[in-house]
N, CA, C and O atoms as CSV, one atom per row, in Angstrom:
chain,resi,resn,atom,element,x,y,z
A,1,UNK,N,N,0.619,16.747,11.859
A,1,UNK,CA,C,-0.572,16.021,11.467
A,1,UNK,C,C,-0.876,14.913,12.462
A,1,UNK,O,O,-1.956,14.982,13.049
A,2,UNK,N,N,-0.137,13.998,12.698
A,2,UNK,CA,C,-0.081,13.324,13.687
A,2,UNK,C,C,-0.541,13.710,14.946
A,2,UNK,O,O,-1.457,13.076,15.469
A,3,UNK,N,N,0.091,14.884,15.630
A,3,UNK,CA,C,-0.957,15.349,17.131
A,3,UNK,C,C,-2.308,15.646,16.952
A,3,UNK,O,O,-3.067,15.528,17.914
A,4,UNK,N,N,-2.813,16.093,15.628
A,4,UNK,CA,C,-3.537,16.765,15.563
A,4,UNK,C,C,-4.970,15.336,15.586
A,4,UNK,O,O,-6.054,15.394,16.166
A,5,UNK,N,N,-4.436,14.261,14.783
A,5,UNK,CA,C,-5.310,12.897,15.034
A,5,UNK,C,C,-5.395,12.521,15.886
A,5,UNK,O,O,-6.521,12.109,16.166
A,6,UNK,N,N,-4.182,12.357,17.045
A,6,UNK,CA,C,-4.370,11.905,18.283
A,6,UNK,C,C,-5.127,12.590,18.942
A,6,UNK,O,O,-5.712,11.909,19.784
A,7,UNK,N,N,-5.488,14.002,18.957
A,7,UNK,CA,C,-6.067,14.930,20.031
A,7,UNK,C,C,-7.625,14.896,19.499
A,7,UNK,O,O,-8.498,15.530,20.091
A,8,UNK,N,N,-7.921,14.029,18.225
A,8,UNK,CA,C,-9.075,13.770,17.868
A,8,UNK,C,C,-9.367,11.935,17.937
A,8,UNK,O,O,-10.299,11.326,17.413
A,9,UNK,N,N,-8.221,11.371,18.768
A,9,UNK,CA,C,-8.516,10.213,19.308
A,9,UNK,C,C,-8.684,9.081,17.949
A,9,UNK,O,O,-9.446,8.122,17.824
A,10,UNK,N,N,-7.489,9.717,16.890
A,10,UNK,CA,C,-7.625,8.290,15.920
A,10,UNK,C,C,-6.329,7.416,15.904
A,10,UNK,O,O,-5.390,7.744,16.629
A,11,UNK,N,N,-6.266,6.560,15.279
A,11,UNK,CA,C,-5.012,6.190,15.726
A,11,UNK,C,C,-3.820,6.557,15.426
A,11,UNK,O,O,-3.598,7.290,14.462
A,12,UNK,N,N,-2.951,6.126,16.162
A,12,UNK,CA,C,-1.574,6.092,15.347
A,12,UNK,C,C,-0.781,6.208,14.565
A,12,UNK,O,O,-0.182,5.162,14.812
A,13,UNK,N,N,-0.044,6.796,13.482
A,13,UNK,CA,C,0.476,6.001,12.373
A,13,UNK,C,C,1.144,4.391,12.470
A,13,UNK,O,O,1.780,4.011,13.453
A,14,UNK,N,N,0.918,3.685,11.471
A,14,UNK,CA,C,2.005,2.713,11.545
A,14,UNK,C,C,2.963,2.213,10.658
A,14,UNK,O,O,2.815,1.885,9.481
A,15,UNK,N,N,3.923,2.195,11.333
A,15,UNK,CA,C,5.392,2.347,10.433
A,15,UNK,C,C,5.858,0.843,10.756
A,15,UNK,O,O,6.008,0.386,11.889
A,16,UNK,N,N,6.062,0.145,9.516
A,16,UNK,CA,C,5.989,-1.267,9.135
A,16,UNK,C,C,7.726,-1.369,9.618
A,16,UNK,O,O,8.424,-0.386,9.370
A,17,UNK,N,N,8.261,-2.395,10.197
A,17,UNK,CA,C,9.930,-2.142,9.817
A,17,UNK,C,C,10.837,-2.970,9.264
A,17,UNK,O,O,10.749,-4.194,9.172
A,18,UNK,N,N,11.954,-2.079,8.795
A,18,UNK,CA,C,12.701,-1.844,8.042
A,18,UNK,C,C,13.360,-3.537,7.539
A,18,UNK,O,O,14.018,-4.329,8.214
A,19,UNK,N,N,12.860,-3.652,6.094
A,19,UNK,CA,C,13.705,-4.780,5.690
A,19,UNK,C,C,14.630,-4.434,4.012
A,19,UNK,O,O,14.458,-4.760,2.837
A,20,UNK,N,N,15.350,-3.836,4.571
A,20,UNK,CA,C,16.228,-3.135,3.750
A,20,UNK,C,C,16.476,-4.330,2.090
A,20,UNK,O,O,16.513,-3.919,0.930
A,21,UNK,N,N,16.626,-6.051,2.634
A,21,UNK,CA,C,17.441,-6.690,1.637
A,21,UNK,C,C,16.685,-6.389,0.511
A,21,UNK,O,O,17.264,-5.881,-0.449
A,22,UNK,N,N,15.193,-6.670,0.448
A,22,UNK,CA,C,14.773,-6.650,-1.351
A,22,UNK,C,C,14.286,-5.316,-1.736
A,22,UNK,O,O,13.611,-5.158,-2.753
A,23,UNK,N,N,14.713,-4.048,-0.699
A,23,UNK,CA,C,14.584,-2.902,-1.404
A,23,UNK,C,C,16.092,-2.755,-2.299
A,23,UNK,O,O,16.248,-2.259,-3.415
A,24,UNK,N,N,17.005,-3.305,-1.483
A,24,UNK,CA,C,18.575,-2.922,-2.061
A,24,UNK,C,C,18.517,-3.825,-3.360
A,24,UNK,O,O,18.801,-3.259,-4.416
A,25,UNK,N,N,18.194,-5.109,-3.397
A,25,UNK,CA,C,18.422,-6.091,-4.355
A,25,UNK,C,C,17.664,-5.358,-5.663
A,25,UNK,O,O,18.043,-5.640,-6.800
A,26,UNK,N,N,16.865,-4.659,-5.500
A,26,UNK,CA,C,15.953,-4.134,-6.346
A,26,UNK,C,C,16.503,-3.036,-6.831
A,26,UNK,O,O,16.724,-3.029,-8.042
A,27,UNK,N,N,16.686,-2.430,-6.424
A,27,UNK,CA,C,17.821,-0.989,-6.416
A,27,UNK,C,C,19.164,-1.256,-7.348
A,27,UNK,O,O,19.761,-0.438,-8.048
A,28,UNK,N,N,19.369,-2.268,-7.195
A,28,UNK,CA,C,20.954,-3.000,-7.435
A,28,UNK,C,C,20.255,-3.965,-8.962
A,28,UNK,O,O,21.049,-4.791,-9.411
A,29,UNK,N,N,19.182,-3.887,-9.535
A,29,UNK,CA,C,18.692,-4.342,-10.811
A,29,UNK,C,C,18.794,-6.071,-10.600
A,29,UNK,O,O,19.259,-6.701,-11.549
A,30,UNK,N,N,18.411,-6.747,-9.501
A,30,UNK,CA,C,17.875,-7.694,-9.386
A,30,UNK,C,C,16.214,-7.601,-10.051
A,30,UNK,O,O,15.308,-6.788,-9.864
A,31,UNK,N,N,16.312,-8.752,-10.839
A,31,UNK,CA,C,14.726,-9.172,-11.103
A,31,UNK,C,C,13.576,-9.084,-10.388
A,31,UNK,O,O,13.719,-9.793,-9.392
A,32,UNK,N,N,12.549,-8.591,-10.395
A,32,UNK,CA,C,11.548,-8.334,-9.229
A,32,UNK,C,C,11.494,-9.735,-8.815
A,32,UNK,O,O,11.868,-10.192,-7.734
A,33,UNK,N,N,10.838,-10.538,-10.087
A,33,UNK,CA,C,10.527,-11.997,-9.535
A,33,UNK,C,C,11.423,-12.817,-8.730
A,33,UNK,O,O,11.064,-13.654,-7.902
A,34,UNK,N,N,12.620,-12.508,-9.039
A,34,UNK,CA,C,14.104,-13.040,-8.193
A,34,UNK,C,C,13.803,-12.510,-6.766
A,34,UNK,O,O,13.771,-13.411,-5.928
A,35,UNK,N,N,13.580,-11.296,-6.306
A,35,UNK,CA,C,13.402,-10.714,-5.083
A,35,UNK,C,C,12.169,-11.188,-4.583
A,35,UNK,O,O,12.273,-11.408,-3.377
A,36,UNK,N,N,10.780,-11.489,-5.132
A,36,UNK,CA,C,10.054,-11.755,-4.839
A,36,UNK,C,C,10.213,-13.713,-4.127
A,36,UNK,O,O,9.800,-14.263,-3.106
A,37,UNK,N,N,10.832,-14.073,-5.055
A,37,UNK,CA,C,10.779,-15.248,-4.735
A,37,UNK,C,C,11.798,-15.693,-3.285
A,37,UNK,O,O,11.609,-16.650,-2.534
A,38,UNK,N,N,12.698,-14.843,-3.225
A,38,UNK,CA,C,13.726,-14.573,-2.139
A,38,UNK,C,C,12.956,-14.303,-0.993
A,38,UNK,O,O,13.006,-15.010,0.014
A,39,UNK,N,N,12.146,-13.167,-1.124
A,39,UNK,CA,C,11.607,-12.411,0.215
A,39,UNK,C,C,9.732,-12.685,-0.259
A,39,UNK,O,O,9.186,-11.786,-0.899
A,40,UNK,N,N,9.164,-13.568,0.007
A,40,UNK,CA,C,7.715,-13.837,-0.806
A,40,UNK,C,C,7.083,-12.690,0.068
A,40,UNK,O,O,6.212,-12.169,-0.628
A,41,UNK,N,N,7.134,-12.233,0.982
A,41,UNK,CA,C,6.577,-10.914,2.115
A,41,UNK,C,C,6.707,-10.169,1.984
A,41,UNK,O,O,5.999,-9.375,2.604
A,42,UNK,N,N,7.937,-9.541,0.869
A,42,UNK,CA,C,7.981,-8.397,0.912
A,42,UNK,C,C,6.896,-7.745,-0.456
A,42,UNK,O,O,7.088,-8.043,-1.635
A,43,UNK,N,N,5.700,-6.768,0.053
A,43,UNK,CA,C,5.185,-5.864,-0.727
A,43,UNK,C,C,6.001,-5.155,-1.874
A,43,UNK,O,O,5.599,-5.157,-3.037
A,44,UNK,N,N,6.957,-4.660,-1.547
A,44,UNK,CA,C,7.503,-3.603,-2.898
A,44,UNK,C,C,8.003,-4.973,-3.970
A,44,UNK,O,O,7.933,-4.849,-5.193
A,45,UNK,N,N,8.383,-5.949,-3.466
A,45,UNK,CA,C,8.927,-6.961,-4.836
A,45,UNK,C,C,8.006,-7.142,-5.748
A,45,UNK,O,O,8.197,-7.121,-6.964
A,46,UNK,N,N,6.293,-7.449,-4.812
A,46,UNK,CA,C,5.539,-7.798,-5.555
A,46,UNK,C,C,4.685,-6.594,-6.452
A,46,UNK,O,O,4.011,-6.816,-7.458
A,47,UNK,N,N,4.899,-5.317,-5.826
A,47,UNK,CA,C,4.214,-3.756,-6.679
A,47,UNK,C,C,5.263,-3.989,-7.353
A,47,UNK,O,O,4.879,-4.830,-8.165
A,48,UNK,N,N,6.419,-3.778,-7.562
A,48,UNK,CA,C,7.459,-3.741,-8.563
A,48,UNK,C,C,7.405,-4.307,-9.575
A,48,UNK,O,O,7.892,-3.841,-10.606
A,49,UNK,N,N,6.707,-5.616,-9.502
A,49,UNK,CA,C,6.289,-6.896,-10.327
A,49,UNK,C,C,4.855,-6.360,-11.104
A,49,UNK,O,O,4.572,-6.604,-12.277
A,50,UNK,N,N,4.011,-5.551,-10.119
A,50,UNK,CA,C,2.684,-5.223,-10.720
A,50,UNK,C,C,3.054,-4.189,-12.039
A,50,UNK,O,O,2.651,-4.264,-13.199
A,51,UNK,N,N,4.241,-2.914,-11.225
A,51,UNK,CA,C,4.320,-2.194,-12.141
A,51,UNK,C,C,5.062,-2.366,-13.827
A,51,UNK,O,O,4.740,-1.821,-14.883
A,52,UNK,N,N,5.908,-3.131,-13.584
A,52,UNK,CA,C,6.537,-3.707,-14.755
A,52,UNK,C,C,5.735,-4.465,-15.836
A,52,UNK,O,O,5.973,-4.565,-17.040
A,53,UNK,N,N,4.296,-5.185,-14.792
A,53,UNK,CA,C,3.607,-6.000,-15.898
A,53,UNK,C,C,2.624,-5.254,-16.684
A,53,UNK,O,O,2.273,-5.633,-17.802
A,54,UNK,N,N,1.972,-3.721,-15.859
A,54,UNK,CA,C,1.132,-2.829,-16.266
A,54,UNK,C,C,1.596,-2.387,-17.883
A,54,UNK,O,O,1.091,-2.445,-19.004
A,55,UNK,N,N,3.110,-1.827,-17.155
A,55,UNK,CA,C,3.737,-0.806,-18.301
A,55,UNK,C,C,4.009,-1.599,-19.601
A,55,UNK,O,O,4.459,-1.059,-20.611
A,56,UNK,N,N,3.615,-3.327,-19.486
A,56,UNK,CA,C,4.144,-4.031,-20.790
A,56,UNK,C,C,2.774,-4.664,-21.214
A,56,UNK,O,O,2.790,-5.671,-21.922
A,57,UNK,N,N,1.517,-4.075,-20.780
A,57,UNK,CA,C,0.392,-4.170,-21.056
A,57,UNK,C,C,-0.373,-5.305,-20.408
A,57,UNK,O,O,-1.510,-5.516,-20.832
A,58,UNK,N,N,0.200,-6.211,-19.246
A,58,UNK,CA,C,-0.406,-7.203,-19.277
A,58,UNK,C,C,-1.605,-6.759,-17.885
A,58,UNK,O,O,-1.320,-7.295,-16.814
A,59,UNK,N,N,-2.251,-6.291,-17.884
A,59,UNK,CA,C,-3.049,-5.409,-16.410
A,59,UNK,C,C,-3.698,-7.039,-15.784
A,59,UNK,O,O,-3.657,-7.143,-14.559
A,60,UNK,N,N,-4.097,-7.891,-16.331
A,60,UNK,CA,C,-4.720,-8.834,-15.630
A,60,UNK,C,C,-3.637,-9.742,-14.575
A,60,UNK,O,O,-3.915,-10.146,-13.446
A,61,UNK,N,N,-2.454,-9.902,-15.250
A,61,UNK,CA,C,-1.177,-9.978,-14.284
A,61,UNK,C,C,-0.755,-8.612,-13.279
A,61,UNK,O,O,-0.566,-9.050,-12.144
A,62,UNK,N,N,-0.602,-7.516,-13.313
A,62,UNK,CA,C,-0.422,-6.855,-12.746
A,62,UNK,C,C,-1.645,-6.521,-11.412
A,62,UNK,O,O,-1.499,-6.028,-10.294
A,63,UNK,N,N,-2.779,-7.011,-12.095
A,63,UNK,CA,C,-3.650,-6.548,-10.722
A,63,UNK,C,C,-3.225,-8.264,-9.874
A,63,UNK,O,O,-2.867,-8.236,-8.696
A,64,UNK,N,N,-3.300,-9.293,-10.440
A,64,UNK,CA,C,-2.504,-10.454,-9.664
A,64,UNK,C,C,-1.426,-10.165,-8.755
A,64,UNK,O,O,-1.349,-10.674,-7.637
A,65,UNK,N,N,-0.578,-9.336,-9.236
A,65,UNK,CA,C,1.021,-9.082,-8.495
A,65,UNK,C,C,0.284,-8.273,-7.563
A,65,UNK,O,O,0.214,-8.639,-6.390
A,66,UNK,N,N,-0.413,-6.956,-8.044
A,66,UNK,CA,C,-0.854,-6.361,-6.990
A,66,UNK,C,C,-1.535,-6.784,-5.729
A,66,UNK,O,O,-1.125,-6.383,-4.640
A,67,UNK,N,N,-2.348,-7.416,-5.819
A,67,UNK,CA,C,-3.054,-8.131,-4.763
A,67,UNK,C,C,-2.476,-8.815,-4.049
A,67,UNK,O,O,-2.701,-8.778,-2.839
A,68,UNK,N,N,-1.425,-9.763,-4.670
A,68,UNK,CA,C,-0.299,-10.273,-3.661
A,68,UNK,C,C,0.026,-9.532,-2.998
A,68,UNK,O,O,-0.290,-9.724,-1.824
A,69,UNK,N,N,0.762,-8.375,-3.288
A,69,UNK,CA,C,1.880,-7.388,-2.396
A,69,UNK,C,C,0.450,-6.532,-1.636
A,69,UNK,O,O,0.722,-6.345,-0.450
A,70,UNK,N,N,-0.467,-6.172,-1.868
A,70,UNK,CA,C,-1.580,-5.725,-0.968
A,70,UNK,C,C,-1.911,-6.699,0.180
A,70,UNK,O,O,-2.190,-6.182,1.262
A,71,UNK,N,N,-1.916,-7.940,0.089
A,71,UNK,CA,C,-2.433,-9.006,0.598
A,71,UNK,C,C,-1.568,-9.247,1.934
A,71,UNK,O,O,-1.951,-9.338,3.100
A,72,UNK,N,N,0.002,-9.336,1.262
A,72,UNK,CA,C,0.989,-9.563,2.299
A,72,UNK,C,C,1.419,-7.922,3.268
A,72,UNK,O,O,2.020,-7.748,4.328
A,73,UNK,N,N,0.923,-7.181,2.515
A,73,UNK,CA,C,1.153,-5.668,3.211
A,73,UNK,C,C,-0.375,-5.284,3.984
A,73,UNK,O,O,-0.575,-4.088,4.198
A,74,UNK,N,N,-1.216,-6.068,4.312
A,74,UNK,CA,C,-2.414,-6.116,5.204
A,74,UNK,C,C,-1.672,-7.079,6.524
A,74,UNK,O,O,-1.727,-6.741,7.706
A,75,UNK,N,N,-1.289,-7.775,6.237
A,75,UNK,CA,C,-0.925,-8.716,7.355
A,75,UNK,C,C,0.357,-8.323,7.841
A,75,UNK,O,O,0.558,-8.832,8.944
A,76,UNK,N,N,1.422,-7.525,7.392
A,76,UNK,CA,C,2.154,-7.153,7.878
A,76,UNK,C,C,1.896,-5.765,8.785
A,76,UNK,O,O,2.574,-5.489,9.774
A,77,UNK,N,N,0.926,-5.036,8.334
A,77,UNK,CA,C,0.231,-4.031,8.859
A,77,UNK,C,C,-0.588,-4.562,10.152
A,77,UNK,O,O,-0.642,-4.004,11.248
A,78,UNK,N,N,-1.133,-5.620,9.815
A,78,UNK,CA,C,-2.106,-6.189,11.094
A,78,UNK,C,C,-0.739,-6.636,11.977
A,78,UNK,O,O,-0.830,-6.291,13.155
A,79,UNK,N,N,0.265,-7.201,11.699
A,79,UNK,CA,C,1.363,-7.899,12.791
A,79,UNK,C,C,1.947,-6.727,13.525
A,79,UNK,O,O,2.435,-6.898,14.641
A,80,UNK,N,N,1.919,-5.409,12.888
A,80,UNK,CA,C,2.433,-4.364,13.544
A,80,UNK,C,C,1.658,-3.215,14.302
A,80,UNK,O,O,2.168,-2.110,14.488
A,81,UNK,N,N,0.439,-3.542,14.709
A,81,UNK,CA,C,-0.800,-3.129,15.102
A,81,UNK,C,C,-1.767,-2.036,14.925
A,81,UNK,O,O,-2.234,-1.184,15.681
A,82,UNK,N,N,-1.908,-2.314,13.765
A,82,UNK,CA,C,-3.076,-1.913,12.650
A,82,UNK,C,C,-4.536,-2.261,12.622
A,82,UNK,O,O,-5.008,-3.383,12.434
A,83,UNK,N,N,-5.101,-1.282,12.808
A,83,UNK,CA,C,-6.601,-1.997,13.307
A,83,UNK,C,C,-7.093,-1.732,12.334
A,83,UNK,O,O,-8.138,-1.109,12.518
A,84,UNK,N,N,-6.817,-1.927,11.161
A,84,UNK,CA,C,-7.591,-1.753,10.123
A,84,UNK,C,C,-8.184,-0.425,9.603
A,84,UNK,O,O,-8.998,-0.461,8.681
A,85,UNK,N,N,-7.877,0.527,10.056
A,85,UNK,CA,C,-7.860,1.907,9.865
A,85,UNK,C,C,-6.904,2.746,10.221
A,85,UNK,O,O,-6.370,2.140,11.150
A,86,UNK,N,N,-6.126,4.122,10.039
A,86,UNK,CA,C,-5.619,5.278,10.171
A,86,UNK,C,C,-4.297,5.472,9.516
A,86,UNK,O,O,-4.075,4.630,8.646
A,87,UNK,N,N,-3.428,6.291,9.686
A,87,UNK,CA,C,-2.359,6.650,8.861
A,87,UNK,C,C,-1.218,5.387,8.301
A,87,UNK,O,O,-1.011,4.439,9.059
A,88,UNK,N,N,-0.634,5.436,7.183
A,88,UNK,CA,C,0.054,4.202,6.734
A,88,UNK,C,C,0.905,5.836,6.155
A,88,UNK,O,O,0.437,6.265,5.101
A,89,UNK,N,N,1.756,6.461,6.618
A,89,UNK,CA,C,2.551,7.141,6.493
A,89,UNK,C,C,3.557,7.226,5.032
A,89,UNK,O,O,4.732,7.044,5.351
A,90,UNK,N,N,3.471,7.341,4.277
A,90,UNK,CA,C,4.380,6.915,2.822
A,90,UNK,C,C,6.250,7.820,3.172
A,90,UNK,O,O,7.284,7.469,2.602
A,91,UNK,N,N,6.147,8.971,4.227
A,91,UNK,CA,C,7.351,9.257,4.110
A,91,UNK,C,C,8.140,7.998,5.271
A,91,UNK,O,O,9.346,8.036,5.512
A,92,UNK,N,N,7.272,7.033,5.832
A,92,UNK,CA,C,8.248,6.119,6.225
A,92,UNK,C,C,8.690,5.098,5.154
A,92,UNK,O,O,7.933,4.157,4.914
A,93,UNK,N,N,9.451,5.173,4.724
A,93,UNK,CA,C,9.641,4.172,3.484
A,93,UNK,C,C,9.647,3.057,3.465
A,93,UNK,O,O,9.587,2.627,2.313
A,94,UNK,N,N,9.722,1.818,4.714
A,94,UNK,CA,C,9.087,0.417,4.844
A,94,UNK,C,C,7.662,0.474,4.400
A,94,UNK,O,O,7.038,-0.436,3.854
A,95,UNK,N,N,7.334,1.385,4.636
A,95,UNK,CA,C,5.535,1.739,4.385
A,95,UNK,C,C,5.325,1.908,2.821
A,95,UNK,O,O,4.155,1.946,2.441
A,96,UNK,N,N,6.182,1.998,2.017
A,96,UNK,CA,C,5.628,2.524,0.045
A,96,UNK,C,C,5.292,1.336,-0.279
A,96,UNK,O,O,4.226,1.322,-0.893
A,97,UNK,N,N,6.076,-0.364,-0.015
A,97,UNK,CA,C,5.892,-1.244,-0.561
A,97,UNK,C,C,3.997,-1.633,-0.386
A,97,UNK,O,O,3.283,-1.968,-1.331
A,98,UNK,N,N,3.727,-1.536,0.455
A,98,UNK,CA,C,2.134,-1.743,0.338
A,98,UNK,C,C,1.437,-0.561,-0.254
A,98,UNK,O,O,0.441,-0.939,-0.870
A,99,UNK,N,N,1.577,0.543,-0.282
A,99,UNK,CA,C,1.175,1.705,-0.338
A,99,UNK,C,C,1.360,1.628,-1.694
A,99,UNK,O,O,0.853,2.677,-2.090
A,100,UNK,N,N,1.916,0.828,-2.986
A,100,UNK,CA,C,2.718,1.171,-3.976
A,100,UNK,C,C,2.012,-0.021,-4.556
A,100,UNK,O,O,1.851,-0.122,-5.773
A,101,UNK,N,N,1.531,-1.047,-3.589
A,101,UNK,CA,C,0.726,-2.249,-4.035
A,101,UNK,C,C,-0.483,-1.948,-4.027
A,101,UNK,O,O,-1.172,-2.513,-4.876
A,102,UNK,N,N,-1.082,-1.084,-3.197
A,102,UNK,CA,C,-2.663,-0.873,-3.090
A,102,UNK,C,C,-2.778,0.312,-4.719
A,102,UNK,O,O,-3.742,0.378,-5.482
A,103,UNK,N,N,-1.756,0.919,-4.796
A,103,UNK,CA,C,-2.121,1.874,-5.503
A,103,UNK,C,C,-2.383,1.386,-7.435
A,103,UNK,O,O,-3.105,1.727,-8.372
A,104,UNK,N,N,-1.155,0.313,-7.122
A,104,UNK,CA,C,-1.386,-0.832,-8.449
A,104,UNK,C,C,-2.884,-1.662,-8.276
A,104,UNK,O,O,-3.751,-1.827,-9.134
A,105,UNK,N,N,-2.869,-1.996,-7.238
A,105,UNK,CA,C,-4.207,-2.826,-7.742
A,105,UNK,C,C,-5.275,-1.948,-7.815
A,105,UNK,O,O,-6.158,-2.413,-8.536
A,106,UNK,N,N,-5.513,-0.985,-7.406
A,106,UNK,CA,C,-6.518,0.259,-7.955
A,106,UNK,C,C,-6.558,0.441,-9.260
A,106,UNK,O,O,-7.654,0.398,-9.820
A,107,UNK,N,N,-5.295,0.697,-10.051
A,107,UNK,CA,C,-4.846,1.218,-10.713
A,107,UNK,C,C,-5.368,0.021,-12.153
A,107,UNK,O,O,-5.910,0.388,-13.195
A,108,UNK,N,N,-5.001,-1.419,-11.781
A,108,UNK,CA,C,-5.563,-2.470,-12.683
A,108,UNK,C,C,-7.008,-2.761,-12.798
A,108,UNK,O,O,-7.677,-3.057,-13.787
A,109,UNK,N,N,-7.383,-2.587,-11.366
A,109,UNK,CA,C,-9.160,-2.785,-10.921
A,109,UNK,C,C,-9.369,-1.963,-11.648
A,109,UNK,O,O,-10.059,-2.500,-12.514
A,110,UNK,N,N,-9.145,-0.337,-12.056
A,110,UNK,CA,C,-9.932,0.773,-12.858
A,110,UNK,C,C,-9.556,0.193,-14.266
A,110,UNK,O,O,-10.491,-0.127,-15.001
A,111,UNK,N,N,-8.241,0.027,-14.715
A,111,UNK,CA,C,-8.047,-0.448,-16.235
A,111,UNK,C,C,-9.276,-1.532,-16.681
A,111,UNK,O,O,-10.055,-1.358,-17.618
A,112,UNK,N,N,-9.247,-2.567,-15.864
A,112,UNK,CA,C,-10.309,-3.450,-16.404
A,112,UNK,C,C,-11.958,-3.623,-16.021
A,112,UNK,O,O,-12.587,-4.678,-16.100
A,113,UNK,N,N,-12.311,-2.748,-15.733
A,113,UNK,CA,C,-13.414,-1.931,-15.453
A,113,UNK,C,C,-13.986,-2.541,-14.192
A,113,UNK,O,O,-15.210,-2.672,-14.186
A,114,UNK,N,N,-13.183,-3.018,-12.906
A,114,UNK,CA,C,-14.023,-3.284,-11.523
A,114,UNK,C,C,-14.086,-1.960,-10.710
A,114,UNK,O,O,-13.455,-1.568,-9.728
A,115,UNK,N,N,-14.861,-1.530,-11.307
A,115,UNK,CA,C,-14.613,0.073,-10.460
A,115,UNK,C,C,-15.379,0.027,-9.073
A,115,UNK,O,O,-15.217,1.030,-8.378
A,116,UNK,N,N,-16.017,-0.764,-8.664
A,116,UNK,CA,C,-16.152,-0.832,-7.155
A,116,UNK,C,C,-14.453,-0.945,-6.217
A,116,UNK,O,O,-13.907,-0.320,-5.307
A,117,UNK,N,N,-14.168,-1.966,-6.980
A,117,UNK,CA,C,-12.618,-2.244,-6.720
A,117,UNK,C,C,-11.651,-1.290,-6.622
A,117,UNK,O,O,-10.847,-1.134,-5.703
A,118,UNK,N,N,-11.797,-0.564,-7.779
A,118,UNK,CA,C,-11.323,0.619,-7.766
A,118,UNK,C,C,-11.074,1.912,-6.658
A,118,UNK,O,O,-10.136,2.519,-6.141
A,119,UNK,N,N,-12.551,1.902,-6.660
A,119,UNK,CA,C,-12.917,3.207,-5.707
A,119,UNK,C,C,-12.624,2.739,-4.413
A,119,UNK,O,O,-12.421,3.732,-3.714
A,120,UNK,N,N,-12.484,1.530,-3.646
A,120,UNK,CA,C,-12.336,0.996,-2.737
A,120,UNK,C,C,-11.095,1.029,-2.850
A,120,UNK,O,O,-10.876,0.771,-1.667
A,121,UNK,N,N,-10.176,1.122,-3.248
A,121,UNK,CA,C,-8.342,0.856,-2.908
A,121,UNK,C,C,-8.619,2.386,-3.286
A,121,UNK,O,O,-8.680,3.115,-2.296
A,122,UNK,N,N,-8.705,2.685,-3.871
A,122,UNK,CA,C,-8.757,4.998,-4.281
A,122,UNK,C,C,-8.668,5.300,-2.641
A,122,UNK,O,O,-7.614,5.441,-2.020
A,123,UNK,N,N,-9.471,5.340,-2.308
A,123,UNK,CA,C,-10.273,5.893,-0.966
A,123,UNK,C,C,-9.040,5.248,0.406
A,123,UNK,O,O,-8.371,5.741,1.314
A,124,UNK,N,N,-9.317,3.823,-0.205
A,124,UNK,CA,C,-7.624,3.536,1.195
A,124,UNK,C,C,-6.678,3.911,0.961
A,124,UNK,O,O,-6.047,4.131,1.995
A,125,UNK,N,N,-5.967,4.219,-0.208
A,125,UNK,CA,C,-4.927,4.676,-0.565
A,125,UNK,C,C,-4.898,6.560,0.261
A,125,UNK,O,O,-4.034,7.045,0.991
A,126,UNK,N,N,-6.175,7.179,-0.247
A,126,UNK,CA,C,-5.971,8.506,0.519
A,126,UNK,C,C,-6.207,8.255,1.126
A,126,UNK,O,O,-6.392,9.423,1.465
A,127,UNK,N,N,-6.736,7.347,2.521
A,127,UNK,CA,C,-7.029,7.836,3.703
A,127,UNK,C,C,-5.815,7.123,4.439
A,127,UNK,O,O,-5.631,7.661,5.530
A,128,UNK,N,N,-4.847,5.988,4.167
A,128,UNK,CA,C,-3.907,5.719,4.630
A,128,UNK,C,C,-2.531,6.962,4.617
A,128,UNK,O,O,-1.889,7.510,5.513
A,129,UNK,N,N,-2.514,7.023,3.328
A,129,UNK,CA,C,-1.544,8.647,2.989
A,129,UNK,C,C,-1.874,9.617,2.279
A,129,UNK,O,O,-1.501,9.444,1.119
A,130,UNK,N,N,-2.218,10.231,2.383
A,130,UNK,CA,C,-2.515,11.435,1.178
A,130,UNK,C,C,-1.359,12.053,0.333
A,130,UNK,O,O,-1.426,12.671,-0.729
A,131,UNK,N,N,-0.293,11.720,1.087
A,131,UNK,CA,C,1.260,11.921,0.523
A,131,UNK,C,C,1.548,10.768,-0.635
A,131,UNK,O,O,2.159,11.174,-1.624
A,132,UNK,N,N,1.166,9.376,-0.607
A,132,UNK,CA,C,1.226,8.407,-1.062
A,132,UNK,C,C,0.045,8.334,-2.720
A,132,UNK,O,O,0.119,7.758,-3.805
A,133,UNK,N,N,-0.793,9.135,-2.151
A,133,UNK,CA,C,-2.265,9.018,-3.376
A,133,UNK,C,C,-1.533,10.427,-4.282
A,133,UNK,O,O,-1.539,10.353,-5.511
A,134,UNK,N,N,-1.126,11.261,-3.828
A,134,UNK,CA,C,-0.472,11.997,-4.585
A,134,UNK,C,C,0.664,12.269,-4.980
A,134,UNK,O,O,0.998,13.336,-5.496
A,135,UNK,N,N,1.511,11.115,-4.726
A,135,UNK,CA,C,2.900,11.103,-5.289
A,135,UNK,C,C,2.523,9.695,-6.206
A,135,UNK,O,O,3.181,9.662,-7.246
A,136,UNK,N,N,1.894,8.905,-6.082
A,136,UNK,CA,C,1.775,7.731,-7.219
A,136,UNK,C,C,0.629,8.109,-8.083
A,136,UNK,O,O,0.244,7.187,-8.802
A,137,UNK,N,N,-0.089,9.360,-8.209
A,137,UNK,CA,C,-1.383,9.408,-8.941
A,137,UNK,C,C,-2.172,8.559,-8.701
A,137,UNK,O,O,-3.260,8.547,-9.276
């Protein structure tokens, strides 16, 4: 897939890197908010945070968490040279924590009816991964 964009002159993928501590801490049943507050940059602490607040009904907090971890996973994307368009790869796994945040704040934007919002993270979500829009629904 990859040659096949380049030979149509789009960009790159970009593969964010590897900060293993608050995926492990998380893994290891540390508190999202504990990890979050540890690593405030890292995207997956703060989707982790979105998803936990969704599933306990609170969506107006969860699209909050989301936007954080979207917010800080734009600028980590821009520091790693991201022009604001083309592949955000989901089988690199530094890459789910934003990918996992955009897909939450879609996911809250549609619950509470900003569906411009919505359709706008929908659409980045597939066009960053299509692997990513269809493994998180």
């Amino acid at each position: 897939m990859t040659i096949h964009e380049n030979l149509l002159g789009g960009p790159p993928p970009t593969h964010l890197p590897d900060d293993p501590a608050p995926r492990e801490l998380l893994a290891n049943g540390t508190p999202p908010a504990d990890v979050a507050a540890q690593y405030p940059t890292s995207s997956l602490a703060w989707a982790q945070l979105a998803d936990d607040a969704f599933e306990r009904g609170s969506v107006v907090e969860s699209y909050a968490y989301a936007r954080t971890g979207y917010h800080r996973g734009l600028d980590a994307l821009r520091r790693n040279g991201w022009k604001g368009h083309g592949p955000v790869p989901w089988e690199h796994e530094p890459n789910r924590g934003f990918l996992r945040a955009l897909h939450a704040l879609a996911r809250a934007a549609g619950t509470i009816g900003e569906q411009e919002e919505y359709e706008r993270c929908t659409q980045f979500l597939k066009d960053s991964s299509s692997t990513a829009a269809q493994t998180l629904g």
